[in-house]
C-alpha positions as a LaTeX table, in Angstrom:
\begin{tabular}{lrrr}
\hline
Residue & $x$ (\AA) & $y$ (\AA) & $z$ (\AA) \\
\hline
Unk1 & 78.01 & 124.60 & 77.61 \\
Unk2 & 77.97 & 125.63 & 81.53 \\
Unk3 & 81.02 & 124.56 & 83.03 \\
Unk4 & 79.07 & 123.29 & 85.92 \\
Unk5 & 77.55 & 120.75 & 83.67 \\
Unk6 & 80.84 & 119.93 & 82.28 \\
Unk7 & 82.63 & 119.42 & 85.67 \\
Unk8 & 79.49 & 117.67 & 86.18 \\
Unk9 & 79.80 & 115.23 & 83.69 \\
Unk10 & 83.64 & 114.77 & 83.64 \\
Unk11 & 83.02 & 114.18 & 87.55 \\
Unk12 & 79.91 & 111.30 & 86.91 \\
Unk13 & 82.24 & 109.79 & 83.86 \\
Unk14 & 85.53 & 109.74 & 85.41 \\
Unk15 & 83.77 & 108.02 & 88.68 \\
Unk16 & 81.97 & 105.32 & 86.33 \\
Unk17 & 85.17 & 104.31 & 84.81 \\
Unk18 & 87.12 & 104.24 & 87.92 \\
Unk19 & 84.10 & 102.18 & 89.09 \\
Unk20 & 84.26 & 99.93 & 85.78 \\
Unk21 & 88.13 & 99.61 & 86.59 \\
Unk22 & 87.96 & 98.39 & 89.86 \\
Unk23 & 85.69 & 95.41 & 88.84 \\
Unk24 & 87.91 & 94.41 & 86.07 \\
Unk25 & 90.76 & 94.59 & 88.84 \\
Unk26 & 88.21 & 92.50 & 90.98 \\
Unk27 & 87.53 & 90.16 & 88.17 \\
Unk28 & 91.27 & 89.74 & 87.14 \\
Unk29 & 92.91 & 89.91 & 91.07 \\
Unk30 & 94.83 & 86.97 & 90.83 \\
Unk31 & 96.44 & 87.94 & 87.21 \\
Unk32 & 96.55 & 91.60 & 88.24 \\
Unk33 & 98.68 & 91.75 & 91.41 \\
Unk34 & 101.12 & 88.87 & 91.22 \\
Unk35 & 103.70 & 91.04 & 90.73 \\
Unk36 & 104.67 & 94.74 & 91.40 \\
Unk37 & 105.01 & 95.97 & 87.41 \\
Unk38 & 101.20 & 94.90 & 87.23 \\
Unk39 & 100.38 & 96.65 & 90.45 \\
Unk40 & 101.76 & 99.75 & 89.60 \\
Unk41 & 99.86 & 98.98 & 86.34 \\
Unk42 & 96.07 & 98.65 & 87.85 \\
Unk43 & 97.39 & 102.14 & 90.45 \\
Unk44 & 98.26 & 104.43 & 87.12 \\
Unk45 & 94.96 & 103.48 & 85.56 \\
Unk46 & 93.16 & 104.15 & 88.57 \\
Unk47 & 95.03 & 107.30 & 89.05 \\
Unk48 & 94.29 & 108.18 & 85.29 \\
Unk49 & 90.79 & 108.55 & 86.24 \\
Unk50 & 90.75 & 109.40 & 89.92 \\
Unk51 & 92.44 & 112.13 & 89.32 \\
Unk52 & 90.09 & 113.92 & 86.69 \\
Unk53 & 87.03 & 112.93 & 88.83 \\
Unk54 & 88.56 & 114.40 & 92.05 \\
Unk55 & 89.28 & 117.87 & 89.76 \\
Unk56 & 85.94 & 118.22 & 88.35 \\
Unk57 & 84.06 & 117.47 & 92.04 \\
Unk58 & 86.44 & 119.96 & 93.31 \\
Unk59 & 85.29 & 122.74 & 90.24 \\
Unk60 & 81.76 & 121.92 & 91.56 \\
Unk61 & 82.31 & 122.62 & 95.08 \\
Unk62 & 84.69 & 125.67 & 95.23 \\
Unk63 & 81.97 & 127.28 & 93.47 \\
Unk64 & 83.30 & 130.97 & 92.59 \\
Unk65 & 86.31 & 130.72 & 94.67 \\
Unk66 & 89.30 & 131.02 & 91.98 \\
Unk67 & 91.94 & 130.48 & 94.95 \\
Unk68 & 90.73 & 127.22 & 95.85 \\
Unk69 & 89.95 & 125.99 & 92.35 \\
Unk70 & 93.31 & 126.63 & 91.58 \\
Unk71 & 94.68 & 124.79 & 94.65 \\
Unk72 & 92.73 & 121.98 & 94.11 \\
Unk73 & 93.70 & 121.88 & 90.31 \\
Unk74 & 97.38 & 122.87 & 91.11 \\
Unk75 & 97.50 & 119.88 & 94.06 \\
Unk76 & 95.99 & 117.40 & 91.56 \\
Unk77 & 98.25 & 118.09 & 88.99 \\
Unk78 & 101.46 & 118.18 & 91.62 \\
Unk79 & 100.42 & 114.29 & 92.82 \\
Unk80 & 100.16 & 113.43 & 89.24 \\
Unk81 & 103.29 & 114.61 & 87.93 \\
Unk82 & 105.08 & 113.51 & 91.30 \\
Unk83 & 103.46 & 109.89 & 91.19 \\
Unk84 & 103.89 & 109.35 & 87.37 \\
Unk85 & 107.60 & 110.35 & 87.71 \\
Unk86 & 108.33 & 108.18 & 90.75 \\
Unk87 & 106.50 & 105.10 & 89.33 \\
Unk88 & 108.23 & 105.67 & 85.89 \\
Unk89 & 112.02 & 105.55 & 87.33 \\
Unk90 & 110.70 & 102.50 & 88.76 \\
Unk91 & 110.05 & 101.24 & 85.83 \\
Unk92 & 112.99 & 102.05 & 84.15 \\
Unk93 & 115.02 & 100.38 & 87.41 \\
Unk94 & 113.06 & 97.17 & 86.44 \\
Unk95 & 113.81 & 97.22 & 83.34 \\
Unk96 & 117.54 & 97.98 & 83.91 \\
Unk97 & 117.49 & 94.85 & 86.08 \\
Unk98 & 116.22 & 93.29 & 83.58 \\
Unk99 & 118.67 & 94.14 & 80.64 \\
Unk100 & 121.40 & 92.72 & 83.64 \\
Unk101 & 120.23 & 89.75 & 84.25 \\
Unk102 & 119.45 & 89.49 & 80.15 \\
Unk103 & 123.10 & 89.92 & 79.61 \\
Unk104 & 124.80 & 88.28 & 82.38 \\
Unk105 & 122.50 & 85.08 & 81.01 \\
Unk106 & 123.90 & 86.00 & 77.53 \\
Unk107 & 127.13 & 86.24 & 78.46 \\
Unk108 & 127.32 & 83.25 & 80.44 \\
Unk109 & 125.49 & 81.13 & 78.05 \\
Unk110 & 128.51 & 82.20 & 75.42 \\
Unk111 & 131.52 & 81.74 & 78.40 \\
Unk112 & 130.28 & 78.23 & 79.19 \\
Unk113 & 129.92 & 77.50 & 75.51 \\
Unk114 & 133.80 & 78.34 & 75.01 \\
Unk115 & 135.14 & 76.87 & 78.42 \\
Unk116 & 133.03 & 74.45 & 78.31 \\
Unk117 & 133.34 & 70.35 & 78.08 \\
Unk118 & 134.17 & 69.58 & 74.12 \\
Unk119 & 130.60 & 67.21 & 72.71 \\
Unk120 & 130.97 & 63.60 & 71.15 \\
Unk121 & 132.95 & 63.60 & 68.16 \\
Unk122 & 134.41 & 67.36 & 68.20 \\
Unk123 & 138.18 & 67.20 & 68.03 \\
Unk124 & 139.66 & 67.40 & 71.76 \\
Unk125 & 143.19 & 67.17 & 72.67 \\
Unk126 & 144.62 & 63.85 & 73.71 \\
Unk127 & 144.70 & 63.12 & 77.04 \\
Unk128 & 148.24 & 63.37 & 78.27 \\
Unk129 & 150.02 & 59.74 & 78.75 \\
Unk130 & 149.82 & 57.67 & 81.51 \\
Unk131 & 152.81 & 57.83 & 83.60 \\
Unk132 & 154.96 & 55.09 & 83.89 \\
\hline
\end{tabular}
């Protein structure tokens, strides 16, 4: 196989599904960006296949030129490691948050069930007498 048609190819596929992508983001908008975990979401998808598109256009256009195919291949690769990284300690912020809140609910939910106000029929202490 040349590796003009395969640059090509990986170009015209990578563009389709990007393409396909952004309808079902269309489709789905509501659902899709109502919060920020599921717009970082529909952005690493896209990415996952802009990304592969933009190398392969940029195979077919350097043409012989090794220094820029390996600039545009080293860039790419740079913004995808440095976006991937930056959304994933995002993530695991989130989900850090998350585990907080998760226990402080826990933890309160078992505090208010020991201080709390003894239920009908449980055995509380007498109230104290009334003075005089």
């Amino acid at each position: 196989m040349d590796t003009a048609t395969f640059y090509a190819t990986t170009s015209a596929v990578s563009f389709t599904l990007l393409g396909f992508w952004w309808v079902v983001v269309q489709f789905r908008h509501e659902e899709m960006t109502q919060d920020r975990g599921r717009r970082r979401l529909a952005f690493v998808v896209s990415l996952h296949f802009i990304l592969p598109g933009l190398m392969s256009l940029g195979a077919l256009l350097t043409g012989d030129d090794l220094f820029i195919w390996r600039l545009t291949f080293g860039t790419a690769g740079v913004a995808g490691i440095v976006v991937l990284s930056a959304l994933s300690l995002a993530v695991t912020a989130m989900r850090r948050r998350r585990a907080r809140r998760l226990l402080a609910a826990r933890v309160g939910a078992r505090l208010s069930g020991i201080v709390g106000p003894p239920g009908p029929g449980s055995s509380a202490p007498p109230a104290p007498p009334a003075p005089g």
